[in-house]
Structure formats: structure tokens, C-alpha cells
C-alpha positions in Angstrom: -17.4 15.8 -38.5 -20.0 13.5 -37.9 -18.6 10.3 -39.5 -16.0 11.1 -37.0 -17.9 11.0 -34.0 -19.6 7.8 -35.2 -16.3 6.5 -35.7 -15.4 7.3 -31.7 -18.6 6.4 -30.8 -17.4 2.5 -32.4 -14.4 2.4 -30.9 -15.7 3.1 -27.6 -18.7 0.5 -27.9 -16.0 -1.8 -29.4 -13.9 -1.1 -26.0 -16.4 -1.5 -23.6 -17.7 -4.8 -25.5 -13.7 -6.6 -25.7 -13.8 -7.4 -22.0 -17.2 -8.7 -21.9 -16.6 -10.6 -24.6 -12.9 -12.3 -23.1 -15.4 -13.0 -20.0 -17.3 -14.8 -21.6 -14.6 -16.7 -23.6 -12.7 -17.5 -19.8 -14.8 -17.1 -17.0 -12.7 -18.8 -14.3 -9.8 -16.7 -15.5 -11.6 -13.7 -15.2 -13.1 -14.7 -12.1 -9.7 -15.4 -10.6 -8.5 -11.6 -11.9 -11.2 -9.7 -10.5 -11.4 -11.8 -6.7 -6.8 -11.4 -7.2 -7.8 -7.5 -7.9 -10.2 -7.0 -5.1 -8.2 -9.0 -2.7 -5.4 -6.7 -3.2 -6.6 -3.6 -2.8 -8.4 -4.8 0.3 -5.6 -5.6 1.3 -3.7 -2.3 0.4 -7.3 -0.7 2.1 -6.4 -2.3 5.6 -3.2 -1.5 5.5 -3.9 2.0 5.3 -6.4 2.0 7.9 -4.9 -0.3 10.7 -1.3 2.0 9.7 -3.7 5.6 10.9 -5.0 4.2 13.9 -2.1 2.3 15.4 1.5 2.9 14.8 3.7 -0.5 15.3 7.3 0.2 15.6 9.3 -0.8 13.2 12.2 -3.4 13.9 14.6 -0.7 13.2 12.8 1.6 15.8 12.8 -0.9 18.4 16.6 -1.9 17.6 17.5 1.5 17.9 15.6 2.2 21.4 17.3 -0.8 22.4 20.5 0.4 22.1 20.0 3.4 23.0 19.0 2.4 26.8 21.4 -0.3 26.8 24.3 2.7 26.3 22.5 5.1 28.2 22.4 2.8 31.4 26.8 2.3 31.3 27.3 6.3 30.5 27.9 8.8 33.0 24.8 10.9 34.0 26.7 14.2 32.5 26.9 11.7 29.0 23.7 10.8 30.1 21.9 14.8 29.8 23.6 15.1 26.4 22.5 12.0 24.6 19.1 13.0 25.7 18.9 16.0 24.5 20.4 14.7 21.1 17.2 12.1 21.3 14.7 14.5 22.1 
């Protein structure tokens, strides 16, 4: 039992020791990882937060309004009720 906890305890130390040692080896490409990795997620972070304060619509959304007024301008008014109730 105990040779195999010093066994895990190795392997982890081994782990945590691999990266620090490939630093070492390439520091530019490592460097270049880690700013890639936080550039991402702060990008994938402001996304989030600009998308739950502000919705933009989307160009579907505004093709779609589009067209809706553009036929709801040339219909009849009792056309008219119905298509608005179908839009809500």
C-alpha cells in the first residue's frame, strides 16, 4: 500500500514538473501558448458579457423584419390583423 502511494505521489511530481521543464526548453513557444490561451478566452469572456447586456440582431432578424413590413405595408388591413397576430 505504501509503495503505491509513493508511486502516485511520482507520477504526479513527474506531471507537474514535464511542463516546467518544456518551458524552460521553449520559452517563446510557450509564451506564445499561454498569451494565444488567454487571448481567447478573453475573448470568449467579452463575448459573453457584451451578448447579456445588449442584444444585436442578427442579420437573419433584421432580414426577416424587413420583409415582414415591406409585405405588411401592400396587404389589406384584414391580411394585415392576421399576420400580426401570427407575429406576435
Amino acid at each position: 500500500m505504501v509503495a503505491q502511494h509513493e508511486t502516485n505521489r511520482y507520477g504526479m511530481q513527474e506531471a507537474l514538473e514535464q511542463p516546467m521543464e518544456m518551458a524552460r526548453e521553449y520559452p517563446v513557444s510557450s509564451m506564445l501558448v499561454v498569451f494565444g490561451v488567454g487571448l481567447g478566452v478573453g475573448v470568449l469572456l467579452s463575448q459573453v458579457a457584451c451578448s447579456a447586456m445588449h442584444h444585436e440582431p442578427t442579420f437573419s432578424e433584421r432580414l426577416s423584419q424587413q420583409v415582414y413590413d415591406a409585405v405588411n405595408q401592400v396587404v389589406p388591413d384584414s391580411l394585415r390583423a392576421q399576420l400580426n397576430r401570427v407575429r406576435g
